[in-house]
Structure formats: structure tokens, C-alpha cells
One Martini backbone bead per residue (centre of mass of N, CA, C, O) as a GRO file, in nm:
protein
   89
    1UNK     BB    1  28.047  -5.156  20.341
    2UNK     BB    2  27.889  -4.955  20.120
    3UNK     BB    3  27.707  -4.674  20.029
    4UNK     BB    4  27.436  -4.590  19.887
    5UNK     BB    5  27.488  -4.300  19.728
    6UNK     BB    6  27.154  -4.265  19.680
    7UNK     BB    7  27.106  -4.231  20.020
    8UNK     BB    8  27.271  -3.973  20.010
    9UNK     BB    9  27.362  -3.698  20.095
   10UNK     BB   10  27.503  -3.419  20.057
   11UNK     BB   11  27.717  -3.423  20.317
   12UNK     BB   12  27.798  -3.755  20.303
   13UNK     BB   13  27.889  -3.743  20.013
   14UNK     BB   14  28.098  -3.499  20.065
   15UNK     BB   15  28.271  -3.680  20.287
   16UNK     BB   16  28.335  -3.951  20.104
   17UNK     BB   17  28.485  -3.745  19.881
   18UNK     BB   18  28.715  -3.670  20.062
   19UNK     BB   19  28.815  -3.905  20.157
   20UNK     BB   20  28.893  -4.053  19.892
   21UNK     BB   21  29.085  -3.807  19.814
   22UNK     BB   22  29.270  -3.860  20.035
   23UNK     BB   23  29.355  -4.187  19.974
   24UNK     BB   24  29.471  -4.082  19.714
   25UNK     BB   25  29.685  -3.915  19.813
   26UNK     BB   26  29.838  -4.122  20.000
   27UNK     BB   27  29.924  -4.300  19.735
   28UNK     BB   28  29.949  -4.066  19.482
   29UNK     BB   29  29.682  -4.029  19.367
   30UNK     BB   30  29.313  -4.001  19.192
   31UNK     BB   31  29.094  -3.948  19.164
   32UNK     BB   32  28.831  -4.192  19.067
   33UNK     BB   33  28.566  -4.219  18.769
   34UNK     BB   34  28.332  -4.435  18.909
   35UNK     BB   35  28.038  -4.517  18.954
   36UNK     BB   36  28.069  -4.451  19.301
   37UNK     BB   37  28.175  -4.126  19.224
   38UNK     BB   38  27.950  -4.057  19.018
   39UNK     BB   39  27.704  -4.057  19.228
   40UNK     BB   40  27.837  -3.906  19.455
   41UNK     BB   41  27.880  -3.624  19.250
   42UNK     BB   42  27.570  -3.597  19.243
   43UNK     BB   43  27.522  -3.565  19.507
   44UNK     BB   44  27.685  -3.369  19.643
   45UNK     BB   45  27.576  -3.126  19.447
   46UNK     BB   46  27.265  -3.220  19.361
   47UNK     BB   47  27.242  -3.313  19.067
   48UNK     BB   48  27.056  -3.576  19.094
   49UNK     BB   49  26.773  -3.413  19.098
   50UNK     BB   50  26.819  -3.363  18.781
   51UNK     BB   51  26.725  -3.380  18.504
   52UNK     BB   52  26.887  -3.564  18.251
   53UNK     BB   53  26.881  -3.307  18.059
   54UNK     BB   54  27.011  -3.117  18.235
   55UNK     BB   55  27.258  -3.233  18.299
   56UNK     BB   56  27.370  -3.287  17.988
   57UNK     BB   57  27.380  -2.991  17.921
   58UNK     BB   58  27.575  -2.879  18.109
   59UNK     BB   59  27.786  -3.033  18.051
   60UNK     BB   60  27.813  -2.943  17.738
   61UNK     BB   61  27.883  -2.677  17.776
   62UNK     BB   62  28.106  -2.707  17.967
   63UNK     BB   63  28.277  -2.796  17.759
   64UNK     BB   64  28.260  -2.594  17.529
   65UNK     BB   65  28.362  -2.394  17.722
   66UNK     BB   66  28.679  -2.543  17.747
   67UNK     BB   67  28.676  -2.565  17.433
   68UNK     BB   68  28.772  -2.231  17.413
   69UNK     BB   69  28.874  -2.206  17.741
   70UNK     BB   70  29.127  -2.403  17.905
   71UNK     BB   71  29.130  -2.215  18.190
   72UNK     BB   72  28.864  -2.323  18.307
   73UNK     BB   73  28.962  -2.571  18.408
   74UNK     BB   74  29.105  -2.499  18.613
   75UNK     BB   75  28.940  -2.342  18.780
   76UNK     BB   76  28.751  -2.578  18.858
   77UNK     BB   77  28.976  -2.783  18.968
   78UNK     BB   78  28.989  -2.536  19.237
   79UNK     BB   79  28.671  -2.622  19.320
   80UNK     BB   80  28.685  -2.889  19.366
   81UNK     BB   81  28.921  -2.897  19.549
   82UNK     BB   82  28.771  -2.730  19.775
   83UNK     BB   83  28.541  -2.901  19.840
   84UNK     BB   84  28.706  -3.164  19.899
   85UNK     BB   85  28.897  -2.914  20.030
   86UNK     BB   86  28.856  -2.761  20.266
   87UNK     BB   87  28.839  -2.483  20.511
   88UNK     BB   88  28.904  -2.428  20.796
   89UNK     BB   89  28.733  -2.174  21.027
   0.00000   0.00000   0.00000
């Protein structure tokens, strides 16, 4: 049975978001953003913390600014897939 995404500390989190993003990987497939990952996902990175009109906001900007310049989505997906596949010390 899985951990209410809510419970969990934003290091086990993000521990869980690597495995899900792993076993997706070896699937063929790609993280998929359903309600257990986007919680894990507000968790992990400290988000699920904000006020959710800011956390809103942020979401807005960054859109905003992704369709203005769309090499920035490629950025991002580059530190996304950091976080969720460290490199080892």
C-alpha cells in the first residue's frame, strides 16, 4: 500500500519520485502527473508549504515565461530530471 504523499517529508519524497520515475523508465514510459505524483511532487520540492495562491502564481509566471521563450521548458526538464536522477558524490 502506498504513503499518503501528505505524510511524507520532502526527502522521502523525493526518494519516492525517483523510484516511480525509474520504474517508468524501464517501462519505456515517462513520469505520468496523476493525483499520487502531483502530491509527491508539491512534497518533494517544498511546495505543498505555499499558500496556494502563490503557489499559483508561480505556476502562472512560469507558464507565461515558457510561451514567451521555449528553450526555457527544455531548462527546466533538464533540473527536473536532475533532481529526480541525482548525480552520485
Amino acid at each position: 500500500m502506498a504513503m499518503d504523499p501528505l505524510r511524507q517529508d520532502q526527502t522521502s519524497a523525493r526518494a519516492y519520485l525517483r523510484q516511480a520515475a525509474a520504474e517508468a523508465a524501464r517501462r519505456g514510459d515517462r513520469l505520468r502527473l496523476d493525483q499520487h505524483s502531483a502530491l509527491l511532487i508539491l512534497c518533494a520540492t517544498g511546495a505543498a508549504e505555499l499558500d496556494p495562491e502563490v503557489l499559483v502564481g508561480l505556476l502562472v509566471t512560469g507558464l507565461e515565461q515558457a510561451n514567451l521563450a521555449p528553450v526555457l521548458e527544455a531548462k527546466w526538464r533538464q533540473r527536473g530530471e536532475a533532481a529526480l536522477h541525482p548525480e552520485p558524490p
